[in-house]
LOKE-930037 format. One line per field, with one value per residue (C-alpha): residue in one letter; x, y, z. Coordinates in steps of 0.02 Angstrom, whole numbers. Each point is the difference from the previous one (the first is absolute). Example, Ala and Ser with C-alpha at 12.3 -4.5 7.8 and 13.67 -1.06 7.14 Angstrom:
! LOKE-930037
resn	A|S
xx	615|69
yy	-225|172
zz	390|-33
This chain:
! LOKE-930037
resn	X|X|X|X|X|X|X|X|X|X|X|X|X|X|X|X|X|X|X|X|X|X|X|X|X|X|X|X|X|X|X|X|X|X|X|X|X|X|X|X|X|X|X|X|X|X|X|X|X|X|X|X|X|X|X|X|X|X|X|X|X|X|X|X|X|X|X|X|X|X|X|X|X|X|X|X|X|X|X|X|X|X|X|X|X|X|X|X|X|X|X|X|X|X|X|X|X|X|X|X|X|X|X|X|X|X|X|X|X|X|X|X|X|X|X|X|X|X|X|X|X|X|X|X|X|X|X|X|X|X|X|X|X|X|X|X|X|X|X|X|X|X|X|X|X|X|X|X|X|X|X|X|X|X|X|X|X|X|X|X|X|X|X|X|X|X|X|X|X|X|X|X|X|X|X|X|X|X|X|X|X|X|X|X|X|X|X|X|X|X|X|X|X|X|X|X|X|X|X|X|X|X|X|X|X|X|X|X|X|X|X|X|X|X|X|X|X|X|X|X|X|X|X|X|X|X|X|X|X|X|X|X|X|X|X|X|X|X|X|X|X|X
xx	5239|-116|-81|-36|-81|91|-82|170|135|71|199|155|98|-127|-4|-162|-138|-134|-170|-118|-99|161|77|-109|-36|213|-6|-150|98|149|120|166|137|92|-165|-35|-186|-90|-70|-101|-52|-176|92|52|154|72|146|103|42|95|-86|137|-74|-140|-98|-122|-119|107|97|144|60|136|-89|78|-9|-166|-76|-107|-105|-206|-116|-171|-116|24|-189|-48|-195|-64|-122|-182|-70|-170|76|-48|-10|150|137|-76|70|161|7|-37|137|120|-28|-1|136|86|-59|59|-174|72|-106|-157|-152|-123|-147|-170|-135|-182|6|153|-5|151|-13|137|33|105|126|-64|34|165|70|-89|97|175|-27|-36|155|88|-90|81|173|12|-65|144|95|-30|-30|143|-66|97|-135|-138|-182|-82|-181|-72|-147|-155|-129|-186|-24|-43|189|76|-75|65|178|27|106|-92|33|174|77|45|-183|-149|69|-179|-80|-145|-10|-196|-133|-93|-42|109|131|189|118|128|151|-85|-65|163|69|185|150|69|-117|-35|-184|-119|-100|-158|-103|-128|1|-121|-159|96|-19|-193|-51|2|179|40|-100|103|163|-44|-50|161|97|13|-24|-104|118|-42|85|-119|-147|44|-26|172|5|51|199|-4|-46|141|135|-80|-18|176|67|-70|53|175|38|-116
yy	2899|-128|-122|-182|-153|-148|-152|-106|-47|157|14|105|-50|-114|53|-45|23|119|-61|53|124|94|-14|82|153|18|-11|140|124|-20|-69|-20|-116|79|60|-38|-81|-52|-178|-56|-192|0|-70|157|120|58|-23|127|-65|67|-54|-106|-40|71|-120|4|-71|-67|113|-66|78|-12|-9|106|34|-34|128|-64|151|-26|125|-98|65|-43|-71|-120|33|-109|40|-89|99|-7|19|189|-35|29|131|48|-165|-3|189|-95|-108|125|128|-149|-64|187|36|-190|-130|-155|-99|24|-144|74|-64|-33|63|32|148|-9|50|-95|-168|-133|-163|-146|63|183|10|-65|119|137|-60|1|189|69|-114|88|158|-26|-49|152|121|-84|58|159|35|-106|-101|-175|-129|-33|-7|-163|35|-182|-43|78|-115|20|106|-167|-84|137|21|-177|28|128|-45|19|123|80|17|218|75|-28|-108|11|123|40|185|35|149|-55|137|-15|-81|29|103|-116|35|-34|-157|-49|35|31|-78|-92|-149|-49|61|-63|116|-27|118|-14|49|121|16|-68|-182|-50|-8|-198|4|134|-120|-159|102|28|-176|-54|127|172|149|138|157|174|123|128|84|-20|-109|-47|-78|-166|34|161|-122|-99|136|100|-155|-48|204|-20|-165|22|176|29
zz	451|-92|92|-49|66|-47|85|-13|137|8|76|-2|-112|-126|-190|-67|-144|58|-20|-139|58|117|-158|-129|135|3|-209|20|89|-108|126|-58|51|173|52|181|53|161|0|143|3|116|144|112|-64|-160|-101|-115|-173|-151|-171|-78|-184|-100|-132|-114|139|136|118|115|175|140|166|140|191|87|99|145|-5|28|-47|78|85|190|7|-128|-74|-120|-104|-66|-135|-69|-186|-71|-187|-137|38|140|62|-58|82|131|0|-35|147|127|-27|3|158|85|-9|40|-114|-102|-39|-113|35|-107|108|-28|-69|-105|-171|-43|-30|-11|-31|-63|-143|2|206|-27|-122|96|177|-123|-63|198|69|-149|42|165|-54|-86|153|113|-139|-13|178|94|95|-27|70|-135|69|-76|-111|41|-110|2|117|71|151|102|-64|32|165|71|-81|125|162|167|109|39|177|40|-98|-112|-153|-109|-30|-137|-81|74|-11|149|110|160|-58|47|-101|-61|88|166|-75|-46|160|54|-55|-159|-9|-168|-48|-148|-68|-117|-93|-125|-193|-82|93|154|92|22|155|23|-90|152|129|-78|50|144|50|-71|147|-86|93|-92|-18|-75|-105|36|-42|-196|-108|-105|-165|21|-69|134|123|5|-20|150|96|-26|25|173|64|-103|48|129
């Protein structure tokens, strides 16, 4: 059944005017009057609908039962990401928040080749949140992971909360000979866990030294070095699913 987020008070019951952009994907598939939908608001749970009206741009529904149901992950990890450049980003986006990342802060580090700011950041933070949107869509999940705005390593480093009471809560994607695999960095339980990696050509090593001042613990996922993209999908596979 299709699947739409509708960020609107959402209850059994309500008739209302879908937004714009759940409403052009219904008018792209053709949905007809009678047709039955999903619409999940961002706040936990969905709703059936039946598609009431079809305009010429506007599209009008009767919202049904809620269903409770949660499809999270049971340990939140949120993600800083040195920003890989382009698609490679938005790939980015799209896999993490498939596989459950709580959050993502791209982050403009030394060795970024992506650069951001004022207008051009902020329509670049719209298309990944839509990105996003779409990939909770698609996949099920009913709680939308927030794309803040991209920010230097050192801002981003001080907008993370200290440390979290059952395991490791920061922890920085490192080479460094000796260091622990990630899931035993991590450690047990459901703690929530911030992970930050570097873009291209990784973190330097005072942006890795930085982290670790800041509380980070240096975590490895092996001998290999990942594109910065595969880095956060393996990272996340392995606390997610692991």
């Amino acid at each position: 059944m299709p699947r739409f987020h509708c960020p609107l008070p959402l209850a059994p019951g309500a008739a209302i005017a879908l937004p714009p952009t759940a409403a052009r994907h219904v008018q792209v598939l053709r949905l007809q009057p009678g047709d039955a939908i999903t619409l999940f608001d961002g706040r936990g749970g969905e709703h059936a609908a039946t598609v009431t009206r079809m305009g010429r741009s506007d599209v009008d529904v009767d919202v049904g039962a809620h269903d409770p149901v949660e499809r999270e992950a049971a340990r939140a990890v949120h993600l800083l990401v040195g920003m890989p450049a382009n698609e490679r980003m938005d790939w980015l986006v799209e896999k993490a928040t498939e596989l459950g990342a709580a959050s993502i802060q791209p982050v403009a580090a030394a060795r970024s080749v992506l650069k951001l700011s004022g207008e051009r950041a902020a329509k670049r933070q719209a298309h990944w949140q839509a990105i996003a949107v779409a990939a909770c869509e698609q996949c099920g999940r009913n709680r939308v992971p927030l794309v803040h705005a991209p920010l230097p390593l050192a801002d981003a480093l001080r907008g993370v909360p200290g440390g979290v009471q059952g395991g490791a809560s920061r922890l920085v994607l490192s080479l460094r000979p000796g260091t622990r695999p990630l899931r035993d960095a991590a450690g047990a339980g459901d703690a929530p866990v911030w992970v930050l990696h570097g873009p291209e050509g990784g973190l330097t090593a005072q942006e890795e030294d930085a982290a670790l001042a800041a509380g980070f613990l240096p975590a490895s996922l092996g001998a290999r070095v990942l594109r910065a993209e595969t880095a956060s999908v393996a990272a996340l596979a392995q606390l997610v699913f692991g």
